[in-house]
KESE-118247 format. One line per field, with one value per residue (C-alpha): residue number from 1; x, y, z. Coordinates in Angstrom, 3 decimals. Last residue first. Layout:
REM KESE-118247
sekol = [NUM, ...]
px = [X, ...]
py = [Y, ...]
pz = [Z, ...]
END
This chain:
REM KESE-118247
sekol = [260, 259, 258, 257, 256, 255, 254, 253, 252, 251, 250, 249, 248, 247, 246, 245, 244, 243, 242, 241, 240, 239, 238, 237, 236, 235, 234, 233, 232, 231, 230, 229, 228, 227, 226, 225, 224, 223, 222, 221, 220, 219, 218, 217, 216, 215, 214, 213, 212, 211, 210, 209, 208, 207, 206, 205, 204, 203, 202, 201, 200, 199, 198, 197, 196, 195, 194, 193, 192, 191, 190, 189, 188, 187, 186, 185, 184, 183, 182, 181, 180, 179, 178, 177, 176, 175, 174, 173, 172, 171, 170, 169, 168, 167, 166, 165, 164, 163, 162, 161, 160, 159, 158, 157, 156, 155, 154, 153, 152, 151, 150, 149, 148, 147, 146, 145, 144, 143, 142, 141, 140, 139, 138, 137, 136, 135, 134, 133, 132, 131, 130, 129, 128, 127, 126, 125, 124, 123, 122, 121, 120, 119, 118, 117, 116, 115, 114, 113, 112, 111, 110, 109, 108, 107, 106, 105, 104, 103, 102, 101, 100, 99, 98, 97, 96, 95, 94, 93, 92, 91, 90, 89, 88, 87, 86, 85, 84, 83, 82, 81, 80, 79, 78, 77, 76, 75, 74, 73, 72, 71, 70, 69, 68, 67, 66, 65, 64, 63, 62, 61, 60, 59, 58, 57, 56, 55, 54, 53, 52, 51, 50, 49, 48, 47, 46, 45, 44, 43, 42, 41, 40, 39, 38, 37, 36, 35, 34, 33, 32, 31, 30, 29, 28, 27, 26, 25, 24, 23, 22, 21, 20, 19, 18, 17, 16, 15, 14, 13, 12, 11, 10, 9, 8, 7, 6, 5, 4, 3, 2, 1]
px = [1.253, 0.334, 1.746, -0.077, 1.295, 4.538, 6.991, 4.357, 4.571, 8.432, 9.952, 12.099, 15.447, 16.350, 17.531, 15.420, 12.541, 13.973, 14.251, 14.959, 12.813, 15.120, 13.716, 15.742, 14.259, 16.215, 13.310, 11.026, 7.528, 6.164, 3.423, 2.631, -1.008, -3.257, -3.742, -1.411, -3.119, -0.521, 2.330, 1.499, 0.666, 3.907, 6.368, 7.241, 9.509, 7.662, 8.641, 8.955, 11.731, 13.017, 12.728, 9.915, 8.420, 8.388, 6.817, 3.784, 2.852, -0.327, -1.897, 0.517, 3.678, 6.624, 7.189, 10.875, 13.521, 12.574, 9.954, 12.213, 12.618, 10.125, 7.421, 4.860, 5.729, 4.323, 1.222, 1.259, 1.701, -0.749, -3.252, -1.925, -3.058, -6.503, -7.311, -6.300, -9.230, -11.755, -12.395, -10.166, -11.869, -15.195, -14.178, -11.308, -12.594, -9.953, -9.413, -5.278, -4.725, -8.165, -7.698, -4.396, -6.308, -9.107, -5.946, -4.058, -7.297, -7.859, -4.450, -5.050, -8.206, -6.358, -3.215, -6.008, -8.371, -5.397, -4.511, -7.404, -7.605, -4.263, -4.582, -7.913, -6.500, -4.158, -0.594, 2.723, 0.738, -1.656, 0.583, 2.914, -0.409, -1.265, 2.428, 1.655, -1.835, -0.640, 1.924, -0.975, -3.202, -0.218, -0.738, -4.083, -4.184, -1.441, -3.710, -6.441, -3.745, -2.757, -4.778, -4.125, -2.462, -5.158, -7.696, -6.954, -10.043, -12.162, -11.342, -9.413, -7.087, -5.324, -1.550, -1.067, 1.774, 2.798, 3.252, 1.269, 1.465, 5.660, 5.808, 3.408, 5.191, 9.051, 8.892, 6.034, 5.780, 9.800, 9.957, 7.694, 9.014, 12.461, 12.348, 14.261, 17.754, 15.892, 15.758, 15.027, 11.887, 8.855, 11.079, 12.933, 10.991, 7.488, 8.019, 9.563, 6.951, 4.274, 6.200, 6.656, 2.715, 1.781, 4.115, 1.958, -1.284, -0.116, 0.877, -2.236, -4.286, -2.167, -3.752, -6.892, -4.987, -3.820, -7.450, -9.065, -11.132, -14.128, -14.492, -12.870, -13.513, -16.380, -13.803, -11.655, -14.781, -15.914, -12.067, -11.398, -15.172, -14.017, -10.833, -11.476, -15.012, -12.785, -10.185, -12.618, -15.088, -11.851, -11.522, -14.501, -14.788, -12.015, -13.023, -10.073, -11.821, -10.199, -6.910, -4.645, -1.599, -3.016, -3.884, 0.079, 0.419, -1.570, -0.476, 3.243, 2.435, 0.680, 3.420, 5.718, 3.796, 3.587, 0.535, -0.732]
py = [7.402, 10.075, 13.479, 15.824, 19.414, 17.615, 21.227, 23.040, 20.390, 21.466, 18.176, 18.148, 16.554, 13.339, 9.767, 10.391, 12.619, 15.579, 15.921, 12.170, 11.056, 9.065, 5.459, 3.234, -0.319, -2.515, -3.376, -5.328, -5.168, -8.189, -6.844, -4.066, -5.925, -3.774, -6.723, -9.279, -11.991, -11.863, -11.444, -14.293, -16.414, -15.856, -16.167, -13.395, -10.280, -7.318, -4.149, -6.432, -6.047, -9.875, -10.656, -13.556, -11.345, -8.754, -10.530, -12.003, -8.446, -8.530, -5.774, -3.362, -4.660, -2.661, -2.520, -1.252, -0.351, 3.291, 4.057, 3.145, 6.732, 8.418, 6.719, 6.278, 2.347, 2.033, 3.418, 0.526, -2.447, -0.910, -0.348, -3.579, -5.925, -4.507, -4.734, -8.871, -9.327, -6.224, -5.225, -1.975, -1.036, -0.212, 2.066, 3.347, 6.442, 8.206, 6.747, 6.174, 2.720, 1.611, 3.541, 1.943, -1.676, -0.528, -0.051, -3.173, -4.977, -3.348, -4.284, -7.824, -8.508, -7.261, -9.656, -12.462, -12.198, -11.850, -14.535, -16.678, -15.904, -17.496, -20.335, -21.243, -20.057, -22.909, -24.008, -22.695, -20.757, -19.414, -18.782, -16.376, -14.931, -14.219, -13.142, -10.128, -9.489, -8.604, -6.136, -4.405, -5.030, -3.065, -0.282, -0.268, -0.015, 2.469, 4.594, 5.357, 7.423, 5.695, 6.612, 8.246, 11.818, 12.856, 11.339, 14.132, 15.965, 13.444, 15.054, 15.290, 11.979, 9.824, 9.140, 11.841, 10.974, 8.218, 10.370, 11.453, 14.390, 14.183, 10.516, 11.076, 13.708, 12.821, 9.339, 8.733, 11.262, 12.146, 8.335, 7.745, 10.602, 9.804, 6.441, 7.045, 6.651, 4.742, 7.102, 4.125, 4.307, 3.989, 1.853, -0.691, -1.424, -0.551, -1.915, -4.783, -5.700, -5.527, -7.769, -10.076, -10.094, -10.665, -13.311, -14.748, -14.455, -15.160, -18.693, -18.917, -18.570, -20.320, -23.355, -23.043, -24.724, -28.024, -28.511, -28.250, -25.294, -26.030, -22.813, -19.124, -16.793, -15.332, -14.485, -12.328, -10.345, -9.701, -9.060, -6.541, -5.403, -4.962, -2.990, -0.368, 0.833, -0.105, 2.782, 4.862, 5.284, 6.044, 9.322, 9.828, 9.987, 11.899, 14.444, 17.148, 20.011, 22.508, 21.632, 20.357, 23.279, 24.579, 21.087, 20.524, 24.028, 23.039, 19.681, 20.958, 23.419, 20.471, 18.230, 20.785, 21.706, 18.386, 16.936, 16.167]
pz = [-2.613, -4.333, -4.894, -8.054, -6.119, -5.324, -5.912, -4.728, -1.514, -0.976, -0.665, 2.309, 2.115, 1.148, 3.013, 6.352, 5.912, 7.828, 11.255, 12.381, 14.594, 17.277, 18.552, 16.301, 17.409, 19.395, 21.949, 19.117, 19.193, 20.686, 23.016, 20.576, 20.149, 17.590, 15.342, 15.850, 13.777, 10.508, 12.654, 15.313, 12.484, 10.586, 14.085, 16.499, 16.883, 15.611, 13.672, 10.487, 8.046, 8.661, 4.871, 5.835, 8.083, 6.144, 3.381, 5.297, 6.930, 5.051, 2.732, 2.922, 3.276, 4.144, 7.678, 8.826, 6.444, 5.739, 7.963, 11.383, 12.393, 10.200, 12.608, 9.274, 9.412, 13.143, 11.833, 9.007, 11.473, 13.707, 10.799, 9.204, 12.160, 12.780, 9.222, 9.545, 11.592, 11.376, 15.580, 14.947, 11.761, 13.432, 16.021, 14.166, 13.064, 11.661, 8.062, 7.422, 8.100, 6.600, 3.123, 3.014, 4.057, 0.600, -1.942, -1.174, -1.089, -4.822, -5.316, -4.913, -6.426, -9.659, -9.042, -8.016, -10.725, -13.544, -12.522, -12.402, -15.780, -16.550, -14.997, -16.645, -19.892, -19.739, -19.133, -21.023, -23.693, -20.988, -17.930, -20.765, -21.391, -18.005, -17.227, -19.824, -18.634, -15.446, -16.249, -18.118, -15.134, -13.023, -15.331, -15.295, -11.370, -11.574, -14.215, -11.799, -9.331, -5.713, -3.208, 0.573, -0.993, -3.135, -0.602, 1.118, -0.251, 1.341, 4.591, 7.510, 7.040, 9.907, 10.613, 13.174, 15.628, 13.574, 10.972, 7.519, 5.369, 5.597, 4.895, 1.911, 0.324, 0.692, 1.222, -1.575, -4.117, -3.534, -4.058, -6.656, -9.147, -8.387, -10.925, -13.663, -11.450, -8.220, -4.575, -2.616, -0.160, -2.574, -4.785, -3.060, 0.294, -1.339, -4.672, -3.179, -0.238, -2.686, -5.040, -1.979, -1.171, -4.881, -5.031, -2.335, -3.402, -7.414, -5.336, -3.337, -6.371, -9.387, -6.911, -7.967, -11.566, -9.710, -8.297, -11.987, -12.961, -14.625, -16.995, -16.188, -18.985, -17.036, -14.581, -16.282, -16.802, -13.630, -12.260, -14.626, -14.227, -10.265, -10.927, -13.296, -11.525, -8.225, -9.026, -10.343, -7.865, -5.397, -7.282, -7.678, -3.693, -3.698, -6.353, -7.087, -9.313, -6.590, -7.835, -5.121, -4.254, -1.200, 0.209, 0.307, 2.194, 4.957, 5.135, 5.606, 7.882, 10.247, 9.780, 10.619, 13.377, 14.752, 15.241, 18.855]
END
């Protein structure tokens, strides 16, 4: 069952989201940024060589750790210059979604599931940059497949948050690799272990590299778990704290525009 504070707190979040608010346009918009990105960076690549496919596992990866970062370090760290994401994030999104009730009601709360448009553009724009470093040190090649991974990226970021939080699972829970983030994710929202505990999004590579992981077991094991809690660890903090852990409650008036 939710928790009434949960509950009130929903309530009064919807309250404040302009009646104008689209969720399907919303998410429209993310992926009519997204896939041309990825369209058009791709016309550009020509004849790849083997040593150049491999700026794809490696963007992959760092892609996975910067994830992990932003999440870990930002989303759950109160940063000087940087509030905004954490009250939007651990004191708005931890607060609309718990363990206990981690799904959506309607489209409408899609306000609170997606990030905004102009975080995908931003993170393009941070793209671009390393891109054309890649270029002048390498080649185009490189640096267009780049840009198609970092922007592929997100979007799958994007479309596994959408999975972890949808409440029909009966298709989701046989989808390898979605399987394993929704329980990895749900776990996350327990406000007991949410701020140290599970931060990838996509897949649970970095935290089990950094140790943050909920489960005790190797890479594979991690990345195929999917709704096993076989291996969760015993040592866990098992007391919900009654506030959202390092600050206090953000009034949702007061977080009217909250994303993720």
């Amino acid at each position: 069952m939710m928790p009434a504070r949960q509950a009130a707190f929903r309530e009064e979040y919807r309250a404040q989201v302009s009646r104008f608010y689209n969720g399907p346009a919303h998410v429209f918009l993310i992926y009519a940024i997204g896939l041309p990105v990825i369209w058009y960076a791709a016309r550009h690549i020509h004849s790849p060589t083997g040593l150049e496919w491999l700026v794809v596992p490696a963007t992959f990866l760092l892609c996975n750790v910067f994830e992990w970062f932003l999440h870990a370090q930002v989303m759950h760290r109160p940063r000087k210059g940087l509030m905004g994401i954490y009250k939007r994030h651990t004191l708005a999104h931890h607060q609309f979604f718990t363990d206990a009730e981690p799904t959506y009601d309607t489209t409408r709360d899609y306000r609170i599931v997606f990030f905004p448009p102009y975080a995908l553009v931003t993170f393009i724009a941070m793209s671009a940059v390393g891109a054309a470093v890649l270029s002048l040190l390498w080649s185009s090649n490189a640096a267009w497949l780049l840009v198609c991974t970092t922007t592929g990226m997100y979007l799958n970021y994007e479309f596994f948050h959408w999975c972890c939080h949808v409440k029909d699972d009966r298709i989701v829970r046989h989808i390898p690799f979605v399987n394993t983030i929704r329980r990895h994710h749900i776990a996350h929202h327990n406000q007991a272990i949410m701020m140290d505990k599970n931060m990838n999004l996509t897949y649970p590579i970095a935290d089990w590299l950094f140790g943050t992981s909920d489960l005790n077991r190797g890479l594979l094991g991690h990345v195929f778990n999917g709704y096993s809690n076989r291996y969760v660890k015993t040592d866990l903090k098992r007391t919900r704290p009654a506030a959202a852990s390092a600050g206090t409650k953000l009034r949702p008036s007061a977080a009217a525009g909250a994303q993720v």
